[in-house]
Backbone and ligand atoms as CSV (ligand in chain L), in Angstrom:
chain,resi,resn,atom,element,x,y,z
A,1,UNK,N,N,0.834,-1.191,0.000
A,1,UNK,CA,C,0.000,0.000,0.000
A,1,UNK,C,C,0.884,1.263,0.000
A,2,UNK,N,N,0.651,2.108,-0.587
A,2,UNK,CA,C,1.538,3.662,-1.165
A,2,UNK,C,C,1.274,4.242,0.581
A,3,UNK,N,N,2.277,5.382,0.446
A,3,UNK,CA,C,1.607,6.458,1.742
A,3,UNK,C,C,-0.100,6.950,1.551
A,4,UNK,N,N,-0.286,7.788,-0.168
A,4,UNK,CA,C,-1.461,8.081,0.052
A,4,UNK,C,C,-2.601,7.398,0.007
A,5,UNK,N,N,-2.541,6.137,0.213
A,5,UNK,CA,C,-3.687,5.510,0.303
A,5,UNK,C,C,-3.495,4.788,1.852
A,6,UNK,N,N,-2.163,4.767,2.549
A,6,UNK,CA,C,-2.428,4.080,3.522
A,6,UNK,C,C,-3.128,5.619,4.386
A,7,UNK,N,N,-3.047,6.884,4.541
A,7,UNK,CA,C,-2.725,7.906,4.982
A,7,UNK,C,C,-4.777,8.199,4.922
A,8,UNK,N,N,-5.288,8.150,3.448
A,8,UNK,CA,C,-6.625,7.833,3.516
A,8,UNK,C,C,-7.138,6.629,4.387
A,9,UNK,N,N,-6.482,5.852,4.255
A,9,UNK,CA,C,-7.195,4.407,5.303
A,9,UNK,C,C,-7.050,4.960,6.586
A,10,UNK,N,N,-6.066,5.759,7.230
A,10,UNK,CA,C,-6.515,6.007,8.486
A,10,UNK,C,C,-6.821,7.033,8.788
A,11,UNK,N,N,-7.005,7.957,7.537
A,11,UNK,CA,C,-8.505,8.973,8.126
A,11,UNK,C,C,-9.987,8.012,7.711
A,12,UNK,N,N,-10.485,7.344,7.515
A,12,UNK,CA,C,-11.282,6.445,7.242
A,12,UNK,C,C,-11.790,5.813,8.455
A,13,UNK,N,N,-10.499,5.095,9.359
A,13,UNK,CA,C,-10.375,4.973,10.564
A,13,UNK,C,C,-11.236,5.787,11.553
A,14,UNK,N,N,-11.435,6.944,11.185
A,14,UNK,CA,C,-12.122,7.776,12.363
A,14,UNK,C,C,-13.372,7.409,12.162
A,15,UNK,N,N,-14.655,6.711,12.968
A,15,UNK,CA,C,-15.504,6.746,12.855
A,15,UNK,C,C,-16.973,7.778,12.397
A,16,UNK,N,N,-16.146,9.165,13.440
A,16,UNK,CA,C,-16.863,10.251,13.686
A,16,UNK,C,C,-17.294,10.683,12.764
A,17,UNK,N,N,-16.275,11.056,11.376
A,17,UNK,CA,C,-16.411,11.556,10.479
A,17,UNK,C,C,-17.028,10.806,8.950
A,18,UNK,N,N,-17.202,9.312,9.379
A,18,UNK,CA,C,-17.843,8.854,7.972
A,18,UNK,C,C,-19.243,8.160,8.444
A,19,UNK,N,N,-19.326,7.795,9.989
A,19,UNK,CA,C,-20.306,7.072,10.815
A,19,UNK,C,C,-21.855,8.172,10.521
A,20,UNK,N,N,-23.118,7.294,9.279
A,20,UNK,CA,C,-23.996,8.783,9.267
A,20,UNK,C,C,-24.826,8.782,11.022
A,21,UNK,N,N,-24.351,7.945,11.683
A,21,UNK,CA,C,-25.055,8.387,13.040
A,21,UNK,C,C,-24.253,9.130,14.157
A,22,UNK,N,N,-22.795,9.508,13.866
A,22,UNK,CA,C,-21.670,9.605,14.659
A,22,UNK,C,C,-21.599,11.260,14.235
A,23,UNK,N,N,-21.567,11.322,12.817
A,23,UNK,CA,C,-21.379,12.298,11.913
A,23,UNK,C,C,-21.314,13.738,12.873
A,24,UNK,N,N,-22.863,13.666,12.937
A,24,UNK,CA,C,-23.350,15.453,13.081
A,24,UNK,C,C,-23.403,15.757,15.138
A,25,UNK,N,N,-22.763,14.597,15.423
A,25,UNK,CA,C,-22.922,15.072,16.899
A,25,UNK,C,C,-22.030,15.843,17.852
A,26,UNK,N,N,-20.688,16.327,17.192
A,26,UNK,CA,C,-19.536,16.686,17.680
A,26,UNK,C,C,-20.437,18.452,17.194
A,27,UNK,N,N,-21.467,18.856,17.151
A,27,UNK,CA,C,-22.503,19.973,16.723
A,27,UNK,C,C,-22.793,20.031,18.354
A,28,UNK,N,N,-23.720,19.345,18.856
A,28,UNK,CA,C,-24.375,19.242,19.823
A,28,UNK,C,C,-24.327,19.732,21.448
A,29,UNK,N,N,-24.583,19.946,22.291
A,29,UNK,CA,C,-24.614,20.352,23.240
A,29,UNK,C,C,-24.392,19.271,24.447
A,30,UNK,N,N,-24.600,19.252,25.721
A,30,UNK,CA,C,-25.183,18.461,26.343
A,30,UNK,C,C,-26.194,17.434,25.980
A,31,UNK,N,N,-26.242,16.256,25.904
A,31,UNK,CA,C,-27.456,15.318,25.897
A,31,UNK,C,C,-27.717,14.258,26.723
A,32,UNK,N,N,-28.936,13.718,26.401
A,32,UNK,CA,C,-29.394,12.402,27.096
A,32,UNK,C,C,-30.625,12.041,26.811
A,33,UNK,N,N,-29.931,10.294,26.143
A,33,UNK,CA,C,-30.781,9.404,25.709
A,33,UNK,C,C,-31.919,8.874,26.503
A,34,UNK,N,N,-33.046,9.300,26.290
A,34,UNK,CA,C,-34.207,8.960,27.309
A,34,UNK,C,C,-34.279,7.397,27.081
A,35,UNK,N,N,-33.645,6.906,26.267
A,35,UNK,CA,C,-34.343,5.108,26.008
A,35,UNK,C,C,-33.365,4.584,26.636
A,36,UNK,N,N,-32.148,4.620,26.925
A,36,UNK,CA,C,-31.303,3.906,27.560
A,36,UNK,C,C,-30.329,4.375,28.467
A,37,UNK,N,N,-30.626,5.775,28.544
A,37,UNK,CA,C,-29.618,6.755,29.918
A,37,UNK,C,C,-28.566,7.403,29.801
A,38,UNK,N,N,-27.868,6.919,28.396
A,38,UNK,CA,C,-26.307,7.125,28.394
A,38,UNK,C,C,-26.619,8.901,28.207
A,39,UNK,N,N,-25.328,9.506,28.595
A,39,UNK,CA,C,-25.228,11.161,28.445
A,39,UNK,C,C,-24.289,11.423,27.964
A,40,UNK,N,N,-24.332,12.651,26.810
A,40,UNK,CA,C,-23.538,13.283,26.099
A,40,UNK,C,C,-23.075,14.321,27.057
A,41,UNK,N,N,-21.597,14.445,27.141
A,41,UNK,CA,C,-20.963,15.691,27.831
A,41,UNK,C,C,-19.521,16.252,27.061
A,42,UNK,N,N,-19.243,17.031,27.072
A,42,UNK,CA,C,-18.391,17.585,26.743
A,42,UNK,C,C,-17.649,16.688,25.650
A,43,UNK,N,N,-18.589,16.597,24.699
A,43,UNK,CA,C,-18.056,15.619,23.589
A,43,UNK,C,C,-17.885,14.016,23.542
A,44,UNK,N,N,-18.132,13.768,24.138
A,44,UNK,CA,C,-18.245,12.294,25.161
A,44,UNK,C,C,-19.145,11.380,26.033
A,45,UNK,N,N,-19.643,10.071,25.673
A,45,UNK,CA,C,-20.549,10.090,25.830
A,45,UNK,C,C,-20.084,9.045,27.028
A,46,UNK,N,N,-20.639,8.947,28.144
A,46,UNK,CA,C,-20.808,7.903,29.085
A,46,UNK,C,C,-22.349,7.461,30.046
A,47,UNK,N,N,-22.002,6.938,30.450
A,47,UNK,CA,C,-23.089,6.076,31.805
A,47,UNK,C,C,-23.290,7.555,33.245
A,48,UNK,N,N,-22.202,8.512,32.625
A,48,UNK,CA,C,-22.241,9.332,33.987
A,48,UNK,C,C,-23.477,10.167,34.073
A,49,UNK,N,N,-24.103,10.447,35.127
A,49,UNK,CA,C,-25.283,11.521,34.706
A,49,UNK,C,C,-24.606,13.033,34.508
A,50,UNK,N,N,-25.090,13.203,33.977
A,50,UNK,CA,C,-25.151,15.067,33.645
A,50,UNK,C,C,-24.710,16.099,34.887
A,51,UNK,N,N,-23.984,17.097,34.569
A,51,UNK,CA,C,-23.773,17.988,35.492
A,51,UNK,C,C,-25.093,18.551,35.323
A,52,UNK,N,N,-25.561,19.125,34.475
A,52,UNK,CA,C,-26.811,19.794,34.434
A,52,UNK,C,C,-27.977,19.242,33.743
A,53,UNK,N,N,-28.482,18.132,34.132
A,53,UNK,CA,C,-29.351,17.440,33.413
A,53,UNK,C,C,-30.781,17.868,32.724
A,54,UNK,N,N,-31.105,19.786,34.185
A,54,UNK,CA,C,-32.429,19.813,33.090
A,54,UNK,C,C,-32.631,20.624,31.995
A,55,UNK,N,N,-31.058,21.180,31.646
A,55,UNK,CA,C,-30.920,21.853,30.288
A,55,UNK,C,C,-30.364,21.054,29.325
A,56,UNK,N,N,-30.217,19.546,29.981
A,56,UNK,CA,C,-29.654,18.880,28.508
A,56,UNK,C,C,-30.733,18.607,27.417
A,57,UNK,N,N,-30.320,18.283,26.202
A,57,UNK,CA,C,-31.251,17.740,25.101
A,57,UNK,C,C,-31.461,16.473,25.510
A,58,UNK,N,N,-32.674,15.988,25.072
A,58,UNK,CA,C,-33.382,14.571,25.430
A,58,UNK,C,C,-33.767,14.213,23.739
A,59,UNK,N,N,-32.611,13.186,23.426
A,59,UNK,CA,C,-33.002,12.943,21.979
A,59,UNK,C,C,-32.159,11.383,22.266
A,60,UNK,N,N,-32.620,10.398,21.339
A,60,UNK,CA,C,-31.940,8.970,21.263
A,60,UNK,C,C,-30.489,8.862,20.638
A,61,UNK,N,N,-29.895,8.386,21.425
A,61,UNK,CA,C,-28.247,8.430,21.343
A,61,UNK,C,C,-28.221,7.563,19.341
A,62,UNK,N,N,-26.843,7.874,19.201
A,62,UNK,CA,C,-26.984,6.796,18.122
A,62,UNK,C,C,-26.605,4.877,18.395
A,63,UNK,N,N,-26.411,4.486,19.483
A,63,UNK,CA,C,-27.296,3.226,19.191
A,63,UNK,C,C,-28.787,2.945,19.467
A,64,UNK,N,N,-28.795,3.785,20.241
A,64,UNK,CA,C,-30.715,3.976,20.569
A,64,UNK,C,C,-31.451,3.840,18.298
A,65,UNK,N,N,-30.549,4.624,18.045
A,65,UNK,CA,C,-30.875,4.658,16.588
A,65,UNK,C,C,-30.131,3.211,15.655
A,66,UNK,N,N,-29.606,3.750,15.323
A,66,UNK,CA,C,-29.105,2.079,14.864
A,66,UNK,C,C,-30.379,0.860,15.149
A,67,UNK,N,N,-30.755,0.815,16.440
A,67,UNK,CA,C,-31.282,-0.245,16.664
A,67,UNK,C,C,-32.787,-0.219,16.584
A,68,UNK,N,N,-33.166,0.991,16.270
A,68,UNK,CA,C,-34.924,1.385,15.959
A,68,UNK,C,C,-34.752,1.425,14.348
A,69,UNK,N,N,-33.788,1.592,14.271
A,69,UNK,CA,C,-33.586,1.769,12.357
A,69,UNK,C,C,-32.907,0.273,11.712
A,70,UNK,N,N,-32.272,-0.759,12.666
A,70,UNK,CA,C,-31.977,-2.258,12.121
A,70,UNK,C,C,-31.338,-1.674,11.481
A,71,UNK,N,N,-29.759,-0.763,11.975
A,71,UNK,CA,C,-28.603,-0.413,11.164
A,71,UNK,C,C,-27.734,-0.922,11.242
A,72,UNK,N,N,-27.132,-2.133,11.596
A,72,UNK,CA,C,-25.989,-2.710,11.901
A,72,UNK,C,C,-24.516,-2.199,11.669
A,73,UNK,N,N,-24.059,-1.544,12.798
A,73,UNK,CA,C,-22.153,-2.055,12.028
A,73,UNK,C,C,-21.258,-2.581,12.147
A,74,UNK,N,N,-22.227,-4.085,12.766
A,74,UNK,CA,C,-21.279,-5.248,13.033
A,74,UNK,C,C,-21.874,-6.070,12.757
A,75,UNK,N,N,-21.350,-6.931,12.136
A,75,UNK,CA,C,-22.350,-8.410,11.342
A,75,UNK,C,C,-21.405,-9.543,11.208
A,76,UNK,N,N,-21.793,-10.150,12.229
A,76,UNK,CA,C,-21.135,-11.674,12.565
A,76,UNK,C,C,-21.979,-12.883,12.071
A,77,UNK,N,N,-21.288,-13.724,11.866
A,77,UNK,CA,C,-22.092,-14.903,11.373
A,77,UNK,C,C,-21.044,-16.072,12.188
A,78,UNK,N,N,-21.659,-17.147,12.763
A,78,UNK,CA,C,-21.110,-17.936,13.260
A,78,UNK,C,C,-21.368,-19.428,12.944
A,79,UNK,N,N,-21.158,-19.753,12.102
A,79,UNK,CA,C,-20.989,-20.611,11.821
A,79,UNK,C,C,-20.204,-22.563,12.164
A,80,UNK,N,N,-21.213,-23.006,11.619
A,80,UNK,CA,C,-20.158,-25.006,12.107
A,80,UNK,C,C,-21.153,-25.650,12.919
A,81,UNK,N,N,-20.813,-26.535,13.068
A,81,UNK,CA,C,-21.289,-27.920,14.391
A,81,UNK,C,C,-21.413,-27.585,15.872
A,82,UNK,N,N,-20.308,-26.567,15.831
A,82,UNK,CA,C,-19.567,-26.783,16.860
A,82,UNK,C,C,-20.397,-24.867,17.686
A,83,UNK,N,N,-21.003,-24.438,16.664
A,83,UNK,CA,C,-21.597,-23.517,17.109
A,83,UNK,C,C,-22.870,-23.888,17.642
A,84,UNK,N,N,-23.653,-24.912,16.474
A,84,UNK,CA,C,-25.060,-25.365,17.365
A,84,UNK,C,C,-25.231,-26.220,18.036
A,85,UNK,N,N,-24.003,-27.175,18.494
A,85,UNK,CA,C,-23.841,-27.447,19.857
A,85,UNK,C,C,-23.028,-26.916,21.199
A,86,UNK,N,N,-22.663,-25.867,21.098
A,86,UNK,CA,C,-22.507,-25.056,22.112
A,86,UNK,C,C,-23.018,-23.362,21.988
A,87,UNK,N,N,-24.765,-23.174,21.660
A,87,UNK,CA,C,-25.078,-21.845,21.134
A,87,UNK,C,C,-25.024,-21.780,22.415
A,88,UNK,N,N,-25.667,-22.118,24.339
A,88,UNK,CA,C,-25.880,-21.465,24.955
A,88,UNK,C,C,-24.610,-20.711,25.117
A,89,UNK,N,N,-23.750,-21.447,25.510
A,89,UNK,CA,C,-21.910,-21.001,26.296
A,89,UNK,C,C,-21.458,-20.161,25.072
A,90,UNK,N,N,-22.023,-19.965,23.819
A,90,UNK,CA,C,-21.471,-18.990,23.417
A,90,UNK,C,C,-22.265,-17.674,23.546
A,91,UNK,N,N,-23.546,-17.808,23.556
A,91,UNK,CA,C,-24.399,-17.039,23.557
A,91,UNK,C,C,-23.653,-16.097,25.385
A,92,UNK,N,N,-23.354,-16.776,26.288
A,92,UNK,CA,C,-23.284,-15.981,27.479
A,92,UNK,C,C,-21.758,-15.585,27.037
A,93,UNK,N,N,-21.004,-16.188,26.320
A,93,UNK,CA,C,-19.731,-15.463,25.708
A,93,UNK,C,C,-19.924,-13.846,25.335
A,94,UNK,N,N,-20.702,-13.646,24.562
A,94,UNK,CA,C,-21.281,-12.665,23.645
A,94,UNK,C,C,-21.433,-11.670,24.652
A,95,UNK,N,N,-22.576,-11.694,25.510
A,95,UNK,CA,C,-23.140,-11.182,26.281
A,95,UNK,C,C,-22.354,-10.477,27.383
A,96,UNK,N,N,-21.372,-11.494,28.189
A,96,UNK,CA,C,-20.364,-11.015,28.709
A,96,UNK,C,C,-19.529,-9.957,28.278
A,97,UNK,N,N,-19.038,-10.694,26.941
A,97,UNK,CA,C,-17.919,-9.459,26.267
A,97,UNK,C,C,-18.708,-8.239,25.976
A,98,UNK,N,N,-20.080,-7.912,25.604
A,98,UNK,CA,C,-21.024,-7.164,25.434
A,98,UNK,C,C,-20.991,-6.294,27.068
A,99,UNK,N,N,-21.321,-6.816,28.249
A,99,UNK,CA,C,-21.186,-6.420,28.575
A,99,UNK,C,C,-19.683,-5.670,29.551
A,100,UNK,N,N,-18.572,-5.964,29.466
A,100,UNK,CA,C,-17.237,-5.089,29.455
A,100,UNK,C,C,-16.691,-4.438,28.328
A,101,UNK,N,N,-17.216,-4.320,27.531
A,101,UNK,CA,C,-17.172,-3.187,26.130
A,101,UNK,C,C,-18.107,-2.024,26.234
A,102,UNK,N,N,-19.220,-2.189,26.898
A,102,UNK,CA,C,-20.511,-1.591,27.186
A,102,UNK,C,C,-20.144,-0.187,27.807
A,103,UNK,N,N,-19.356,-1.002,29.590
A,103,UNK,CA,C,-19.204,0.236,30.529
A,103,UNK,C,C,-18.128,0.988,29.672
A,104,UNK,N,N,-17.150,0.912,29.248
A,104,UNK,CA,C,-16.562,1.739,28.433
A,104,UNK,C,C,-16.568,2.496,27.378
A,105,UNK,N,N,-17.046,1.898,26.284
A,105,UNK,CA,C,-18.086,2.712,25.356
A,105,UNK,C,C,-19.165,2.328,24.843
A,106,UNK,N,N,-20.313,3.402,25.565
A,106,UNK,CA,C,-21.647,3.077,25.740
A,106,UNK,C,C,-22.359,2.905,24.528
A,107,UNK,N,N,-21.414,3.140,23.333
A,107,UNK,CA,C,-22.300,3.223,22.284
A,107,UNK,C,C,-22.540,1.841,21.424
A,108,UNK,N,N,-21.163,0.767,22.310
A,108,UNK,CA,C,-21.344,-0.776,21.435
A,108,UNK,C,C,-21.891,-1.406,22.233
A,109,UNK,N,N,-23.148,-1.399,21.550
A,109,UNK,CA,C,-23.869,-3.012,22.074
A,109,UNK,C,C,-24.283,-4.017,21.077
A,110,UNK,N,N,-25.049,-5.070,21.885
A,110,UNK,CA,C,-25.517,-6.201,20.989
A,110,UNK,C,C,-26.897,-5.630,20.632
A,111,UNK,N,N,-27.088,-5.773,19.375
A,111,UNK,CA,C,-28.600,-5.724,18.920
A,111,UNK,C,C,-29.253,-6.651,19.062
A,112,UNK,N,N,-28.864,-7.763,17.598
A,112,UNK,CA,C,-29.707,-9.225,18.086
A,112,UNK,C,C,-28.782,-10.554,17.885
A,113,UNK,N,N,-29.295,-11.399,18.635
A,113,UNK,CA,C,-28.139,-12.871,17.987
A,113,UNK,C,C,-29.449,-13.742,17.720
A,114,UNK,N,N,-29.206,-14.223,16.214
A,114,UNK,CA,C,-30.478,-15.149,15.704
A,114,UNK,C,C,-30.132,-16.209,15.314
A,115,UNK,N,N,-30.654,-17.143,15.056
A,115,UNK,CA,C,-30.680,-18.724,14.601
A,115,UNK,C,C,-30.889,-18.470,12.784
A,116,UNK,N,N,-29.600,-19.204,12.661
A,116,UNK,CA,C,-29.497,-19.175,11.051
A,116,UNK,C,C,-29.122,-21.053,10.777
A,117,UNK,N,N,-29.351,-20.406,9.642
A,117,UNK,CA,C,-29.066,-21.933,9.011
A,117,UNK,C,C,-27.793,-22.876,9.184
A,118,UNK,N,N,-26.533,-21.965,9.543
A,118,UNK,CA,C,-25.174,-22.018,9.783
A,118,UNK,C,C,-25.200,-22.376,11.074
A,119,UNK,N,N,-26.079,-21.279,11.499
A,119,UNK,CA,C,-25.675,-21.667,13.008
A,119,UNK,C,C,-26.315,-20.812,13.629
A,120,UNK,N,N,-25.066,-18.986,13.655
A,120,UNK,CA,C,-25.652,-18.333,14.427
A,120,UNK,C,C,-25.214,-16.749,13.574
A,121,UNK,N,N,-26.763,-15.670,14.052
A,121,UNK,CA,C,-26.069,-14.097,13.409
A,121,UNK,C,C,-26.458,-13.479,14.512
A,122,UNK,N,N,-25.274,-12.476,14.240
A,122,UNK,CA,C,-24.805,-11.668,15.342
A,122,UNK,C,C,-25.072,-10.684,14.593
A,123,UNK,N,N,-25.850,-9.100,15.203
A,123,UNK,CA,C,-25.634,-7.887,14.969
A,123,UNK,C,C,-25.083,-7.092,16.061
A,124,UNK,N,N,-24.014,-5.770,15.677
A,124,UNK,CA,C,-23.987,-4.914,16.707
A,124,UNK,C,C,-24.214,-3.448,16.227
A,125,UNK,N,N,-23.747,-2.137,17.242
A,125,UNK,CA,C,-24.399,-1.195,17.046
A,125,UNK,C,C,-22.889,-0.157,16.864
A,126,UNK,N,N,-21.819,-1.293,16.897
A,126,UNK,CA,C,-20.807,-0.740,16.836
A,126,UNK,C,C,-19.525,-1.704,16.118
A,127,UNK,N,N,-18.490,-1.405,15.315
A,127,UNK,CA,C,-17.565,-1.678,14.749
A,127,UNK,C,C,-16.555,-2.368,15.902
A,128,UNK,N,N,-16.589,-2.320,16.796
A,128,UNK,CA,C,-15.374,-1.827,18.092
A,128,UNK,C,C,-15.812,-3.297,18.607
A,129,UNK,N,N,-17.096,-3.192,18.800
A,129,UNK,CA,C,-17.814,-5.147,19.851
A,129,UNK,C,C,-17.717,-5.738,18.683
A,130,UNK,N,N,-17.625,-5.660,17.512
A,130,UNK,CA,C,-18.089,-6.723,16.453
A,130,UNK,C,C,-16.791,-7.591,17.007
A,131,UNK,N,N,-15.666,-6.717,16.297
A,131,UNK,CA,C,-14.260,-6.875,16.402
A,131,UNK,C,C,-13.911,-7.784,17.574
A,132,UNK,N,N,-14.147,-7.225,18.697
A,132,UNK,CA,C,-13.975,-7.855,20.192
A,132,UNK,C,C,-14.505,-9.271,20.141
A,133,UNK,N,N,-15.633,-9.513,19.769
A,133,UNK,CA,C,-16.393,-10.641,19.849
A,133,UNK,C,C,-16.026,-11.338,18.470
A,134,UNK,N,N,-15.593,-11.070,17.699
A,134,UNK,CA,C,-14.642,-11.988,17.000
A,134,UNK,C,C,-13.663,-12.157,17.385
A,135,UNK,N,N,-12.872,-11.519,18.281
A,135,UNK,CA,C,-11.569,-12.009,18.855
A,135,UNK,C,C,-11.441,-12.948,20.278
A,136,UNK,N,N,-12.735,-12.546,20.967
A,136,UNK,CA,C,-13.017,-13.317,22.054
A,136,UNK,C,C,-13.481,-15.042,21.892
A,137,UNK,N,N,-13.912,-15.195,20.651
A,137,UNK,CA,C,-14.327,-16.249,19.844
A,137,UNK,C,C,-13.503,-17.316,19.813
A,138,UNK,N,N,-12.518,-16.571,19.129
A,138,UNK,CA,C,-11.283,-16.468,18.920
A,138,UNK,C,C,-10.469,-17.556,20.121
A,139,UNK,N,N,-10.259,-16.503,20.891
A,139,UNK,CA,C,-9.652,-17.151,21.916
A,139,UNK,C,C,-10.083,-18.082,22.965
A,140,UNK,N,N,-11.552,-18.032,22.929
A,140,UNK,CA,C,-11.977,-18.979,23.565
A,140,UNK,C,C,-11.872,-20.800,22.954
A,141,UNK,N,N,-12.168,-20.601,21.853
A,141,UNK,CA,C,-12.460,-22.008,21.045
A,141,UNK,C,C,-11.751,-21.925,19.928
A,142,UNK,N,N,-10.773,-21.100,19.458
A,142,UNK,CA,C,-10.305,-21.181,18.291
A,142,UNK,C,C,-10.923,-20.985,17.014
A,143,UNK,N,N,-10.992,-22.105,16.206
A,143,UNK,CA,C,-11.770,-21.441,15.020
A,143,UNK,C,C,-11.454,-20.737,14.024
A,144,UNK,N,N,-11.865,-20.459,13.031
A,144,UNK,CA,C,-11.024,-19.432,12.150
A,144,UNK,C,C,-12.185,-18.258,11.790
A,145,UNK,N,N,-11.405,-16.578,11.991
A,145,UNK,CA,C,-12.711,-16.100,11.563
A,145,UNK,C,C,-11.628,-15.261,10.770
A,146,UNK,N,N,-12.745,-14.658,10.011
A,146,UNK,CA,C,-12.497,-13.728,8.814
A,146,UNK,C,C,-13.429,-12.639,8.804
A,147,UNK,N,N,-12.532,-10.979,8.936
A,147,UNK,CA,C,-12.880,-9.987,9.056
A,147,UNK,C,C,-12.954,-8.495,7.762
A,148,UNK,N,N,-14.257,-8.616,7.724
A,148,UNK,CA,C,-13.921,-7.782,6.080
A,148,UNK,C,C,-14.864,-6.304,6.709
A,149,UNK,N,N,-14.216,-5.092,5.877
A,149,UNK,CA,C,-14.725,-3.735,6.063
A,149,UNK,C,C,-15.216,-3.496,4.876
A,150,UNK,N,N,-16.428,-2.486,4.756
A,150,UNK,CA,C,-17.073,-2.277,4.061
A,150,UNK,C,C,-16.299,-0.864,3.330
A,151,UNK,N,N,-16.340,-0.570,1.936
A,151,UNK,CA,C,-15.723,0.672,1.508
A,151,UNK,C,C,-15.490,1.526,2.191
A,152,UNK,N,N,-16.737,2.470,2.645
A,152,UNK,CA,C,-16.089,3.418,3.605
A,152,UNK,C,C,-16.089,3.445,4.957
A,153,UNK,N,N,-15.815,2.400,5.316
A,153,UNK,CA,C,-15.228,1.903,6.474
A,153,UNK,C,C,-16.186,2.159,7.598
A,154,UNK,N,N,-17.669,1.742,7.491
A,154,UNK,CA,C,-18.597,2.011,8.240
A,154,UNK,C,C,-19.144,0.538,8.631
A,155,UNK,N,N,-18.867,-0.211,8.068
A,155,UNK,CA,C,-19.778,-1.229,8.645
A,155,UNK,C,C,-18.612,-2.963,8.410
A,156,UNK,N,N,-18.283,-4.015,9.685
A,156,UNK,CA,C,-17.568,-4.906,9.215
A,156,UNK,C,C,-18.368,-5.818,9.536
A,157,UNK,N,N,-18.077,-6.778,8.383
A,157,UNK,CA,C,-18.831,-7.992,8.148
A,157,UNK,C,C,-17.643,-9.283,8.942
A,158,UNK,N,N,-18.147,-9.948,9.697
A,158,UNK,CA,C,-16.972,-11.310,10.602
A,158,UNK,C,C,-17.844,-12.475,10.161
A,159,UNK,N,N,-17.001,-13.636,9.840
A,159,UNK,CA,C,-17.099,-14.542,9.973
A,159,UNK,C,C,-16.354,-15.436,10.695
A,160,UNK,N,N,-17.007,-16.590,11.628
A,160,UNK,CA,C,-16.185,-17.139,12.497
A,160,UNK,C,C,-16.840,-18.677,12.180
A,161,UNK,N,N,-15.716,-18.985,12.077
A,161,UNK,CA,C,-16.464,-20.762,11.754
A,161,UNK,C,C,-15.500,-22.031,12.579
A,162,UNK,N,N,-16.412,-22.834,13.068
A,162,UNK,CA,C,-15.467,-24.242,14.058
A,162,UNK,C,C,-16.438,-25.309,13.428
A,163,UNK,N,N,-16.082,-26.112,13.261
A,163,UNK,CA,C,-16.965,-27.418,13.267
A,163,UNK,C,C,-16.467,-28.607,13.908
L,1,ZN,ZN,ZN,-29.707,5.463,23.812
């Protein structure tokens, strides 16, 4: 890869600026997501409440969106034998890693995990848990997965397969 194309790949890298739910919020003021709590502050969003909560904006964070809009930007597929005989223990895999990705940044969560023909699909609401939970996969049971990004670097597609 040249400089100017590796140099584009990691402005690409920034979510903020190509993410259309990430995009327009570095605009914004104070907020807080009435559907799930998290608060916007000083550019940053966490679990903390608000210094001044009754002048913040009350509008749905962007995974609150993502997930009323079925936007995914993480799409796992799990695939093999070895997935639909161990969906529960992976299923609390998921969940776990879901939740220590969570308290840190509030904006990756799990959307849905469904029963496919393979095995198993995974959506998330963030690029960052997809990743994690393909690597946690990973290390738990081995397996081989394969991680692909979408052009402009908004949405990655994982595959993880054991049989
Ligand atoms: Zn929310």
């Amino acid at each position: 890869m040249d400089k100017q194309r590796q140099s584009q790949r990691d402005q690409l890298f920034k979510p903020e600026l190509h993410d259309p739910y990430l995009r327009h919020w570095h605009a914004h003021g104070d907020a807080f997501c009435p559907e799930c709590g998290v608060s916007y502050q000083a550019g940053r969003w966490s679990w903390q409440e608000l210094d001044d909560a009754e002048h913040a904006e009350r509008t749905a964070c962007p995974a609150c969106r993502r997930i009323a809009d079925k936007a995914p930007a993480g799409n796992l597929t799990l695939a093999g034998h070895f997935v639909k005989e161990h969906s529960d223990e992976i299923c609390n895999l998921l969940r776990n890693t879901e939740a220590l990705e969570k308290r840190e940044h509030p904006l990756e969560r799990l959307m849905t995990i469904g029963d496919d023909p393979e095995g198993l699909v995974v959506t998330t609401t963030g690029m960052h848990l997809a990743n994690r939970l393909g690597h946690a996969l990973e290390a738990a049971y081995k397996g081989h997965a394969d991680y692909k990004y979408s052009d402009d670097q908004t949405l990655v597609r994982i595959r993880w397969e054991r049989n």
